[in-house]
Structures are given as C-alpha cells and as structure tokens.
C-alpha positions in Angstrom: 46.8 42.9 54.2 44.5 45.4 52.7 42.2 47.6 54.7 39.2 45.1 53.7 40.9 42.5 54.2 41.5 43.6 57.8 37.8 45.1 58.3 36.8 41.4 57.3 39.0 39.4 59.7 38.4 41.6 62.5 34.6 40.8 61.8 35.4 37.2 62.2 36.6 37.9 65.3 34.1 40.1 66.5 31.6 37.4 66.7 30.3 37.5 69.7 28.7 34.0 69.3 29.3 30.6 67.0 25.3 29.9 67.7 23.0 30.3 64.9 20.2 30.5 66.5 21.5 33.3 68.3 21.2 35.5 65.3 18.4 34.1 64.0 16.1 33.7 66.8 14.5 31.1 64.8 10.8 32.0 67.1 11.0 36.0 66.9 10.3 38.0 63.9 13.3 39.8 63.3 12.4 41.7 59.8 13.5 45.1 59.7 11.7 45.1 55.7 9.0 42.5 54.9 7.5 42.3 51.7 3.8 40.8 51.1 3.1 36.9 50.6 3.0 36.3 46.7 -0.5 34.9 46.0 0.6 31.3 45.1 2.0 31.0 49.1 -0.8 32.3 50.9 -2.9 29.3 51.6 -0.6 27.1 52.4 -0.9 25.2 49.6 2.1 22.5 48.6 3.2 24.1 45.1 4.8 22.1 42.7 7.8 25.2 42.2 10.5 27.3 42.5 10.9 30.0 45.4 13.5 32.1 44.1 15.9 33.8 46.9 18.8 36.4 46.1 21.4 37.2 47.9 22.2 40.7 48.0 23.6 43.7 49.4 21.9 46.9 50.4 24.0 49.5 48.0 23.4 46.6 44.6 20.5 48.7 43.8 21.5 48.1 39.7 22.0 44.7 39.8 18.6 43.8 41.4 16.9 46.4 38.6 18.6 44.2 35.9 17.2 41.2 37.6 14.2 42.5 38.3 14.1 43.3 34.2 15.5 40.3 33.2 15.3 36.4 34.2 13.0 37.4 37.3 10.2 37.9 34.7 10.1 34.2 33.7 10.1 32.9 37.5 6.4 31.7 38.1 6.8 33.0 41.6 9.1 36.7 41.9 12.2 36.1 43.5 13.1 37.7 46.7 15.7 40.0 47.7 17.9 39.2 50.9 19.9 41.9 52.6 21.2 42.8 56.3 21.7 46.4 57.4 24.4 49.1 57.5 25.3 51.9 59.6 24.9 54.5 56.5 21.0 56.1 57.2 21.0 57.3 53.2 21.4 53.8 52.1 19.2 52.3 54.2 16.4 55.2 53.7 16.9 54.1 50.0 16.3 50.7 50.7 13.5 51.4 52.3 12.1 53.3 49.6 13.4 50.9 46.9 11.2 48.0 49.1 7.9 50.0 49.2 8.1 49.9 45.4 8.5 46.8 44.6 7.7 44.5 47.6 10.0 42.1 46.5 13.0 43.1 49.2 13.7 41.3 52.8 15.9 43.3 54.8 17.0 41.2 58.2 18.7 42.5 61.7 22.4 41.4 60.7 25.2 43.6 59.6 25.7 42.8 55.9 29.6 41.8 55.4 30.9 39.5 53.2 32.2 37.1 56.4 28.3 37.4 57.7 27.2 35.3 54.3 26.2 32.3 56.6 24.2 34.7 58.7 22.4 35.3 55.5 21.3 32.0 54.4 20.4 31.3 57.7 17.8 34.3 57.3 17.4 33.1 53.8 16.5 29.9 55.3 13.9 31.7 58.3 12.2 33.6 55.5 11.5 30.7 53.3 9.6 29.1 56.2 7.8 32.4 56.5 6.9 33.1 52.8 6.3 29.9 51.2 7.1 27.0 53.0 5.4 24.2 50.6 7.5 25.2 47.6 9.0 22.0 46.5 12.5 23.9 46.0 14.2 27.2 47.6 16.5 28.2 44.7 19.7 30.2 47.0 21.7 32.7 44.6 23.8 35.5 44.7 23.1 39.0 42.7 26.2 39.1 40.2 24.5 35.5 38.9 21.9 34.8 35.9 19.6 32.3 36.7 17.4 30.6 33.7 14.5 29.8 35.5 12.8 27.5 33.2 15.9 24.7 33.2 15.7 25.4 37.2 12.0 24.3 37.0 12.9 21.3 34.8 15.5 20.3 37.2 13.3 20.7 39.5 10.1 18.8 37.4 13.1 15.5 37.4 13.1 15.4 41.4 10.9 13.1 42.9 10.1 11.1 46.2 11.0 12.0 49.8 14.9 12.1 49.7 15.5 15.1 47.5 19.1 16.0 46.7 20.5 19.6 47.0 21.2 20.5 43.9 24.4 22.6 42.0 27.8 22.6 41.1 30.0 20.1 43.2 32.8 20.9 45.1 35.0 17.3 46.3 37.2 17.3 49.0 38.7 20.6 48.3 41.5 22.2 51.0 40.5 25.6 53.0 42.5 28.7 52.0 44.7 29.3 54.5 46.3 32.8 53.2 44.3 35.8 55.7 44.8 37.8 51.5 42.2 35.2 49.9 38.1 36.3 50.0 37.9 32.6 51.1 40.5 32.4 53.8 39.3 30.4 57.0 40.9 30.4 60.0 42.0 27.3 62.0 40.4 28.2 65.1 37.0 28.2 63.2 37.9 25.3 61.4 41.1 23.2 61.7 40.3 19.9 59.2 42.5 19.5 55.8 39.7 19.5 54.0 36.3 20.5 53.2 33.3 17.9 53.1 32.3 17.8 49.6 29.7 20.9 48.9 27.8 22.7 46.4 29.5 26.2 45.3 27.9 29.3 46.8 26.5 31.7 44.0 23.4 29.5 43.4 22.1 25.4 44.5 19.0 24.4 45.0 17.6 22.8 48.4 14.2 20.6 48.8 11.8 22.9 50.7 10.6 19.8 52.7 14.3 20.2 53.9 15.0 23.5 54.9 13.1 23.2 58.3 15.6 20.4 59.1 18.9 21.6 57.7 18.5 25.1 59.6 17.5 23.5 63.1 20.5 21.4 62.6 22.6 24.4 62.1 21.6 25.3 65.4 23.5 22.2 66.3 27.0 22.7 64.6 29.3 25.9 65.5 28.9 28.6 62.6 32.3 29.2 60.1 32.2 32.0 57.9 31.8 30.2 54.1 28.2 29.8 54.1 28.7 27.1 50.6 30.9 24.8 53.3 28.6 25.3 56.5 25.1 24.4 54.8 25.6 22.4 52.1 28.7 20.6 53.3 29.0 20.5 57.0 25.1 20.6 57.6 23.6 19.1 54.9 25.9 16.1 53.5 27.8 15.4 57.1 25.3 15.6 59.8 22.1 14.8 58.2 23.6 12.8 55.1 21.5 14.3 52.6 22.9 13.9 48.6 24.6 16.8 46.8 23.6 16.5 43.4 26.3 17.7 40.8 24.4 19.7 37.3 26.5 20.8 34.6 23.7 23.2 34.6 25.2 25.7 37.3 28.1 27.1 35.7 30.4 28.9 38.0 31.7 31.0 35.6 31.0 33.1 32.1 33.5 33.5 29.3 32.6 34.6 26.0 34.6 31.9 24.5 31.0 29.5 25.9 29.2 31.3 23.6 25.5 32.6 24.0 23.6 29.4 22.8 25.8 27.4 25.6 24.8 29.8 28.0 21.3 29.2 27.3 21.1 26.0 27.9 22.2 26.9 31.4 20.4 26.7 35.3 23.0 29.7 36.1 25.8 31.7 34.9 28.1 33.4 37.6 30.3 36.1 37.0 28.1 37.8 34.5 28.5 41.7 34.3 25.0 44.0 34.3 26.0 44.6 30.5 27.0 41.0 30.1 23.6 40.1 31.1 21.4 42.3 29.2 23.2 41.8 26.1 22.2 38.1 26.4 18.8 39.1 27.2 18.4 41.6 24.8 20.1 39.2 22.0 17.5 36.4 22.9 14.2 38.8 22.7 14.9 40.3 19.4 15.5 37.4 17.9 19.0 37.7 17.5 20.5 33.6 18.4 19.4 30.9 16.4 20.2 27.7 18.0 17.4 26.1 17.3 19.2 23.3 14.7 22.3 22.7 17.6 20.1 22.2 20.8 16.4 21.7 19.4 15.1 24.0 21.2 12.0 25.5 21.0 9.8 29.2 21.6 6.7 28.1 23.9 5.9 31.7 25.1 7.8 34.1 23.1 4.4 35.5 21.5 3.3 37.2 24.7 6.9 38.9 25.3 9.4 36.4 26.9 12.0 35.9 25.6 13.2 32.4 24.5 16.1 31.8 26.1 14.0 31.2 29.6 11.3 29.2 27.8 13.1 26.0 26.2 12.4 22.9 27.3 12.0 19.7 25.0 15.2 18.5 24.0 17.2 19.3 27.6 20.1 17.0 28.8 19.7 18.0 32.3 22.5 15.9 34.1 
C-alpha cells in the first residue's frame, strides 16, 4: 500500500462519527470563508437557473483560475468554490487572500481529504440552502471537469413539475472495489452489500433545488460511507426517498481526443480534461477556430459581445 493510500484508510478509520449532521451542524454557521450573496439570490426570489458548485481543494489554485476564465463566464449565476481546511498556514493564508479577491470561494470546518468527499457535498448541500435556495437546480462538480453551462441550463429549461430527477451519468448496479490500492476502495464494515444502488457518477449531476433540503436531512438519517456519488445520489436519493436518476449522454465521464472538439461541445460536462486541454478548447471556440455549424446546426447567439460559442448553442440540441 502506498503512503497515500495508507494516510487515506487511516482517515476512514479516524472517523470519530458516521452522523452527518455531526459535521455539518446543519443549525450553526460553520464558514471559516464566506463569500457575498450574488445579486440574483438575495431576495429570495424562486429563479428559473443554475447555481453552480465546485468541488475543490485548497492548493488547486490553477484549476479554479482556468475556470474562473473559462466556462464560469457563461454561467448566469458565478459558480462557487467548495473547499475544507489544512494544517499548512501558507496555504490557507493564500486561500484567504485568493477569496477576498474574488468572493467566489467557500471554505468549510472539515479537513479536506479525498475520503472526506461526502463531508463535502454535505457542506455543498448547507451552502446551497444559505446562498440561493430557490434556484431550480444545484449543479455539483468537481475542479478537473468542463462544464458547458448553456446545455446545463437547457437540461435544466426540459425539467418540469414537482418530481424532478437528479440528473447525470448513470451508474447500474455496479460492485464496490474491494482492493485497500483502488481510490474507490470501500470497506465492508462501512458498507458490506454486493452491490451499489444505481447512482449518478461523482465529477458533476445535477439535483432539483426544491430537493436538497430533503436529501441532506435524510442523510442525517443513513450512516455516512466515504464515496460521496454512492451515499447521495444512490443510497440517499434513489433508495430512501425514491427520487429518479436521470441518465444524459450529456455528462461525459471522460475526454479523449479521438471525441473530437465539435463532440465535446455538444457536451453538459467533460471530465478528465487537463488545464491545457481546456483552454485549447476554449481558445479554439473564441477565435473562431471549429466550424460545426453544418454537423450539429448549431448556432452563435452571443458571440458578438465576447463569448465564445461553444457555451451559447442551443437550437438543434438532442438533450437525452
């Protein structure tokens, strides 16, 4: 077992507690870094949009730049950063710092460790209820991910009524890794069934705001495992409060060059997209570089005033 490895599974069994809510103390404000409410939130308003949540961790400072430079621009309300804290004082101090410049960072009281992921939806979840609980949709992803907001707000522009679906990349009946060497091991004392519920895959899905009150005080509910995908999606979610996960071809878990970049663009998210990866695509799509206007119909709505068109095509989307 590598020295990670080890670090993580002694984390696991470090936890002091399997209760949610003891972490989250759902009625105190535990924000070591809060950032302003955007304007569109403040008076409580129900908003017919998007609230955008990333997933990040405290040393990523380039990956939230690129974001912040790229598809963040087209989001019609800026996405939030979500991190925990470490014991190293520079990187926190320029956390700090990084946060009183952009105000766009939410830094909670957990340690931030890959097995602590469902600690950090959970906070993900607590925030949303603070910063703008009437969006129609929370949009959960992870920093290493390119999200095209504009097919997330179609997706989103689709859902209707008072049962919406989660929505992202399905995952049916798939076993748990078993092998302590795999970055998704589980072990069987925190969950000991053959196989997962079904569940939407981790780097980004979409949950109805209306929703997230109820899926996080049922978490309070159901003993916490460390694959945060499984718990909140699958476990929570689908199991105990039989809500529907909605599979979109849309979320791709995955990048290859062999997709191509017009593929890519007709894309909710792209995971496993290198920095360079992603400003190439970016860069491509603003100076005019991709033409796949005759393949996909698409179309430039706002691409006059700077954005770039990848995140502004609409008519012609087959968004199953």
């Amino acid at each position: 077992m590598t020295r990670k490895k080890r670090q993580d599974f002694y984390s696991l069994m470090s936890w002091q507690s399997r209760n949610l809510s003891d972490f989250i103390q759902p009625d105190r404000n535990t924000c070591l870094i809060c950032p302003n409410l955007p304007d569109v939130c403040r008076d409580g308003r129900d908003i017919n949009t998007t609230l955008f949540f990333v997933t990040t961790s405290p040393t990523n400072r380039e990956k939230r730049d690129v974001i912040r430079s790229t598809w963040a621009q087209a989001a019609s309300v800026r996405p939030y950063f979500l991190t925990g804290r470490v014991l190293d004082s520079k990187t926190m101090n320029l956390l700090e710092e990084e946060a009183k410049l952009f105000n766009d960072i939410v830094v909670e009281d957990f340690v931030d460790t890959y097995v602590n992921l469902t600690l950090k939806t959970g906070f993900m979840f607590k925030n949303f209820l603070s910063i703008c609980p009437k969006a129609k949709y929370l949009m959960k992803c992870d920093d290493d991910v390119m999200v095209n907001p504009n097919v997330i707000e179609a997706l989103v522009a689709k859902v209707s009524g008072s049962n919406k679906p989660l929505i992202g990349r399905l995952f049916v009946n798939p076993e748990p890794f078993r092998d302590i060497n795999s970055k998704y091991y589980i072990p069987y004392w925190l969950y000991d069934k053959p196989i997962f519920p079904p569940y939407l895959s981790g780097p980004g899905y979409l949950v109805p705001g209306d929703s997230v009150q109820k899926i996080l005080e049922e978490s309070f509910k159901e003993p916490l495992i460390n694959l945060e995908d499984v718990y909140f999606t699958g476990m929570i979610s689908m199991e105990r409060l039989n809500m529907t996960l909605q599979n979109s071809k849309r979320f791709f878990t995955y990048y290859s060059s062999r997709m191509g970049k017009c593929a890519v663009q007709k894309a909710a998210l792209v995971h496993h997209l290198e920095t360079s990866e992603l400003l190439d695509l970016w860069n491509s799509s603003r100076e005019g570089k991709l033409n796949c206007s005759k393949s996909h119909g698409f179309r430039s709505i706002l691409g006059g005033i700077g954005i770039p068109p990848f995140f502004l095509q609409k008519n012609n989307l087959d968004l199953e």
